[in-house]
N, C-alpha and C positions, 0 to 999 in steps of 0.2 A: 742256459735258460735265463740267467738273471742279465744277462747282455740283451735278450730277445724282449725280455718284459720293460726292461728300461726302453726301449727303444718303442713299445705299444704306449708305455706311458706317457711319454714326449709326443709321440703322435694324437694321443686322445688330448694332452691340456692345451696344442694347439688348436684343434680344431672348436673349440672351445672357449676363447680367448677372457670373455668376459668374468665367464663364474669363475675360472681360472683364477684372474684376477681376484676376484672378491677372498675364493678360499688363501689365497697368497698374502694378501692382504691381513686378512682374520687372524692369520694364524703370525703374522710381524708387528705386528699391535701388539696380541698378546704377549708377544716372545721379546716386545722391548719394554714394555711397561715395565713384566715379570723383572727381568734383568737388570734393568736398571737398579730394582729397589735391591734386590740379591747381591747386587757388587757390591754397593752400600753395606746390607749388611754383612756380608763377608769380610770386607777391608776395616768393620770397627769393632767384627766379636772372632776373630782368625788370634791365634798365640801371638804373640808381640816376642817371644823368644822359644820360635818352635826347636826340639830335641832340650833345651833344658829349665824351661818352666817348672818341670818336676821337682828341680833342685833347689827351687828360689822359696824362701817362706818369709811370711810378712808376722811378724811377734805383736803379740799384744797380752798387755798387762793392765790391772786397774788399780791405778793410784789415788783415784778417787775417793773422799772415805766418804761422800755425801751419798754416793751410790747406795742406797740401802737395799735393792733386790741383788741377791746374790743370781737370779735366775736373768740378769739383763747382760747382752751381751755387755763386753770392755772396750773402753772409750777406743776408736780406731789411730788416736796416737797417744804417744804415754808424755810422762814431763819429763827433762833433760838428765834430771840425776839417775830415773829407772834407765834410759838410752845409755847413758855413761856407763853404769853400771854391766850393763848386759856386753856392751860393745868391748871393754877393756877388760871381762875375762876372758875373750877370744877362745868360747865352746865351739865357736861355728868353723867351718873352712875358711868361708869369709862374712865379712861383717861390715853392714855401714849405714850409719844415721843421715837422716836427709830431712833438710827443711829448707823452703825455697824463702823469699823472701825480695822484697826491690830492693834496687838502691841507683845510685849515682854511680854515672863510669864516666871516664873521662882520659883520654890517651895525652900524657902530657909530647910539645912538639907540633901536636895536632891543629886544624884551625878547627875542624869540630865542634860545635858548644858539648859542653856535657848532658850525657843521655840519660835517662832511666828506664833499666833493665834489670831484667830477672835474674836473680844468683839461688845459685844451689850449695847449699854447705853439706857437705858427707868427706867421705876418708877415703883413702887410695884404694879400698877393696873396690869401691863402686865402679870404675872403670873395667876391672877386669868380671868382676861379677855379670856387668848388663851389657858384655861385648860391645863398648862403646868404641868405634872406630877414629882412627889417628888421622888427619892431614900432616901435621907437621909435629914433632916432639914427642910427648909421653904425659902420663900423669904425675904425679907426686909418690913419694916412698911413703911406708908406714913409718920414717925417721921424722919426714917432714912433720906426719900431722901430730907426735910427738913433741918438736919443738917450738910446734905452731908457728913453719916457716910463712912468711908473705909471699907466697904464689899463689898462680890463677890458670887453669887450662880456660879458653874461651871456645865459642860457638864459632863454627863456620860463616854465618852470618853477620858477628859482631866483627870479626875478622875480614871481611870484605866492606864493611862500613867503616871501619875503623885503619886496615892497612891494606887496603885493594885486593885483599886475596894474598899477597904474597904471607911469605914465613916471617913470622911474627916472633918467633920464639925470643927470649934474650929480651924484647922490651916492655918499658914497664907501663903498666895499666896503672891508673887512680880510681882507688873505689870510695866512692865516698871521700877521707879525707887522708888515705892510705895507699902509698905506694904499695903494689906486686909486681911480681917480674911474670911475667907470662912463659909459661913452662912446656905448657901442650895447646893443639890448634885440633879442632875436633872436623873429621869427614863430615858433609851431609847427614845431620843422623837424626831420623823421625820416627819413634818410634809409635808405634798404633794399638790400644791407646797409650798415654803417656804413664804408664804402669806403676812408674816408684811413687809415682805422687798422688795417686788416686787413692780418695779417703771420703768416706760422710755421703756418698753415691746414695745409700737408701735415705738418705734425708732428701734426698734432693730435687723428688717429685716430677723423677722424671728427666730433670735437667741437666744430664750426662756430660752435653756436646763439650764443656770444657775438657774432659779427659782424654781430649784429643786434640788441644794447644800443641805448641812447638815447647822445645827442650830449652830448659834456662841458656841464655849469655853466657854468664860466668861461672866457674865451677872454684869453690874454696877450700881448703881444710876447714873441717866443722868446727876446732877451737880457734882457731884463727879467726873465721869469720865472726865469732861472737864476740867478739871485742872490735873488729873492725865495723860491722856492720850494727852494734848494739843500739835497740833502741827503735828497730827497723822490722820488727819478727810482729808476728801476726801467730797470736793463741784460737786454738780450734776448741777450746773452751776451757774456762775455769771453774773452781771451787771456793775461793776466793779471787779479789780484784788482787792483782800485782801492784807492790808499790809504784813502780813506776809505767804508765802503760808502753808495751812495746818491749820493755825493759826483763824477759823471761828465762835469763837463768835463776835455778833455784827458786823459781815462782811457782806457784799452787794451779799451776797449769800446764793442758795438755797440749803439745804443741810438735811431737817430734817423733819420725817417722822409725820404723828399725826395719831391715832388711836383712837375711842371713842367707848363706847358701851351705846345703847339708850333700852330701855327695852321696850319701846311703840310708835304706830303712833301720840302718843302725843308730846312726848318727843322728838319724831324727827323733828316735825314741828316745835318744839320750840328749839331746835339745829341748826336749817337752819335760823330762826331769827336771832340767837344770830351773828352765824357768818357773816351775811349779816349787820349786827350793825357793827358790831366790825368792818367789813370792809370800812364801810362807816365811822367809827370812826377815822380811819388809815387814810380816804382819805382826810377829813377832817384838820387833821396834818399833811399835807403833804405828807407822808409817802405812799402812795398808790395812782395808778392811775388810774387804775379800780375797784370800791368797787366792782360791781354787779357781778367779775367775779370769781366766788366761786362754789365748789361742795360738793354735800356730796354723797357718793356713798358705798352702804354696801359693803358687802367681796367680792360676787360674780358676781356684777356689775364692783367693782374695778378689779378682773380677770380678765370678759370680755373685759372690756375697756383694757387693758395693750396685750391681747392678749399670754395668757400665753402657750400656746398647740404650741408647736413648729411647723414649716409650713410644715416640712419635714414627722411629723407624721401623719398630716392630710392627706398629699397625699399618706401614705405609702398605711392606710386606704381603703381610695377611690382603687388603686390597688390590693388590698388581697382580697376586695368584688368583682371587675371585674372578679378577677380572681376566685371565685366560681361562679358566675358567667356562665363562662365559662364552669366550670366542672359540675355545673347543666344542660346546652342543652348536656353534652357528656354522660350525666346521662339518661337522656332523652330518647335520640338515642338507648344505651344500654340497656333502660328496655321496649321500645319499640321494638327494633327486637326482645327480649325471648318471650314477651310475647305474639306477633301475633305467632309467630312459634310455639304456645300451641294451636292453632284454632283446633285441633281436639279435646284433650282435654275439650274444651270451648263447643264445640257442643255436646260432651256426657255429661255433665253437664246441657247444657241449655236444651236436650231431657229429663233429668232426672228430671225436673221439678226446674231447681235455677234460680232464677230469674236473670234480669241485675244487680240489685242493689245488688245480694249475689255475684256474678261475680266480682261487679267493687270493690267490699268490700273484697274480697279475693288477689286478686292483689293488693288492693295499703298497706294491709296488707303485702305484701313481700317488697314491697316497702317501708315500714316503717322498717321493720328488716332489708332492705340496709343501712336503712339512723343509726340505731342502733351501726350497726356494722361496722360504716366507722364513726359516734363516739367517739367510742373505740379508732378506728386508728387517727382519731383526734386531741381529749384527748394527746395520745403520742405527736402526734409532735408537737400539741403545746406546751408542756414541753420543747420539743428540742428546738421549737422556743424559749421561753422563757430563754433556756438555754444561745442559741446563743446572744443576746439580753443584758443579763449581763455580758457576754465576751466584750462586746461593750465599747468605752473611751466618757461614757456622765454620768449626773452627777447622775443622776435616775436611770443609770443600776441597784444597787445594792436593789432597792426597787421593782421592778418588780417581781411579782410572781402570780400565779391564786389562786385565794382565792374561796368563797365556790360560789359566785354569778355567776363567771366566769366559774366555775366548770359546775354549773346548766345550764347555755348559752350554752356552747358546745353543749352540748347533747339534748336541745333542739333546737338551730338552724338546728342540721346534720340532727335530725328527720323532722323536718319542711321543711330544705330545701327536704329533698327524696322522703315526700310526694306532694312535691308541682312537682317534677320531676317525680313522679306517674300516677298526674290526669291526664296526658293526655294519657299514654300510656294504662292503665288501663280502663280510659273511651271509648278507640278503642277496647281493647279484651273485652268489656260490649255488644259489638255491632256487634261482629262477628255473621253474621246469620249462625244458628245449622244445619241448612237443606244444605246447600250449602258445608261443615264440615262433613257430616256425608256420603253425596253421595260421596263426595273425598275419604272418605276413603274406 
């Protein structure tokens, strides 16, 4: 039967060509509008490390003593000695402080002029923490960031600007006014959003799209680069001014990310100790004026909280469903006049012995070949959307593309929506009476 009814359905949207069109139409409007904004926002609020987000938590402490409500959240980065502190008891599995910062690179050899690029200071856990993928080499030991060796793993991209793509390992970069030997060459790696360094999101009024830049250049040991790069750090706020601006070790500012990874609900409860100790340790010495006021919060709690989906894409959202929406009641309307205007039809079928339910199953069968083939038309325009979309000056344009899940979405929301823009017109030509049908004609 369902071979019989596909085959009356093909036959009626032929004969019919135009409204055909229109409901075909109606419903790939909708179906690329929709999609468009939904690939968008799926590719900027999707896990950035789906199976283990769970085990990732972002620490926060307040060193603050200006803070005088114990009931305000803690500053979303702490200053260098609470990071030092926490990272060199090594409670966690792993552990590792991260602050990005510019500077000057420059490949001696080179005819290159020197560039300015982004450097990430953290410690050997963070490679294997945020499964950051290898071209060529490795990261650094937990020996290295011990003796504050001068190495550098760099970016795939500084590495084809800098030595055409080949292996690079073995030579030496200048940062600033310091040689490093370049240790590891990084894969392609984007991740979505740019997760270890997303901070001050609810401040920011909406203004997200940077949490979705490309991943620092250069990657250093975090004591290493505070003497190579010193001078060059950027405070996410103070309590007092630092003697020297720029200049923030042991300065009365907050400036320095921490990351740990907990492998169990064990570990974690005994992570949320340590640092409720240690802060009450701080407060103790002076140093601290609200112990209790501390967080730990895994990857996609820290997200949430920072608010990372830009405001503008949510609402785009909310209008690209209004607006199928919309093209659903014209959907509606359109498969409601063809198919009452088949009442003769409908009567010599239902004298022929078809029941309501063969009736209302052959209709929303065409209805489902609308929704098929508006799809199709879809499918296309949300490419073009999509197209449009990376023409666009934000930081994630060039990541956006429909991959297989969003592929699979298309096509069945268009069918979902045509038959849900079916049952009702369908369920009225189930109910045309045949006797009242058949004396008209």
């Amino acid at each position: 039967m369902f071979g019989y009814y596909f085959e009356l359905a093909l036959r009626s949207l032929k004969h019919n060509k135009v409204l055909t069109g229109l409901m075909v139409l109606a419903i790939a409007v909708g179906i690329g509008a929709s999609m468009t904004t939904l690939t968008v926002m799926h590719l900027l609020s999707g896990d950035p490390l789906p199976g283990k987000s769970g085990s990732l938590f972002y620490v926060q402490v307040d060193p603050d003593p200006t803070n005088v409500s114990a009931h305000k959240e803690p500053p979303d980065v702490m200053d260098d000695r609470s990071s030092l502190d926490l990272w060199r008891a090594r409670h966690a599995d792993r552990q590792a402080p991260v602050v990005d910062s510019p500077t000057k690179v420059f490949a001696p050899g080179q005819r290159m002029p020197p560039l300015m690029m982004s450097m990430l200071s953290t410690t050997a856990d963070f490679f294997g923490m945020f499964d950051v993928p290898f071209q060529y080499g490795a990261g650094w030991s937990a020996d290295d960031d011990t003796r504050r060796s001068r190495v550098a793993v760099i970016s795939a991209d500084l590495n084809n600007k800098l030595f055409g793509g080949a292996n690079s390992v073995g030579k030496t970069l200048r940062l600033r006014n310091t040689d490093v030997r370049i240790i590891g060459v990084l894969k392609p790696w984007r991740p979505s959003p740019l997760f270890y360094t997303v901070r001050g999101g609810r401040f920011a009024h909406g203004d997200t799209a940077s949490f979705y830049g490309k991943p620092e250049d250069v990657f250093v040991p975090y004591e290493s680069s505070m003497e190579i790069n010193d001078g060059n750090f950027y405070q996410f706020t103070c309590w007092n001014l630092p003697k020297q601006p720029g200049h923030l070790t042991d300065s009365p500012c907050e400036w320095v990310a921490l990351w740990v990874q907990l492998g169990d609900a064990g570990k974690v409860a005994a992570y949320r100790r340590f640092v409720a100790d240690y802060a009450a340790q701080q407060k103790a010495l002076g140093r601290f004026t609200h112990a209790e006021n501390t967080r730990l919060r895994n990857l996609m709690e820290w997200l949430d909280y920072n608010g990372v989906v830009p405001s503008d894409v949510h609402l785009q959202t909310w209008l690209a469903f209004a607006f199928l929406a919309i093209c659903l009641f014209n959907t509606v309307g359109l498969l409601l006049a063809k198919f009452l205007r088949r009442g003769g039809e409908i009567g010599v079928r239902r004298a022929l012995g078809a029941s309501r339910g063969a009736i209302f199953m052959q209709f929303l069968m065409e209805a489902g070949v609308v929704g098929l083939l508006g799809g199709v038309g879809g499918w296309l325009l949300t490419l073009a959307g999509l197209w449009l979309v990376r023409r666009q000056p934000t930081p994630y344009a060039d990541m956006v593309h429909l991959d297989v899940a969003m592929f699979a979405t298309t096509f069945a929301l268009s069918i979902m929506t045509s038959l849900l823009a079916g049952t009702l017109p369908a369920l009225r030509a189930s109910r045309v009476a045949p006797a009242l049908q058949l004396k008209a004609q």
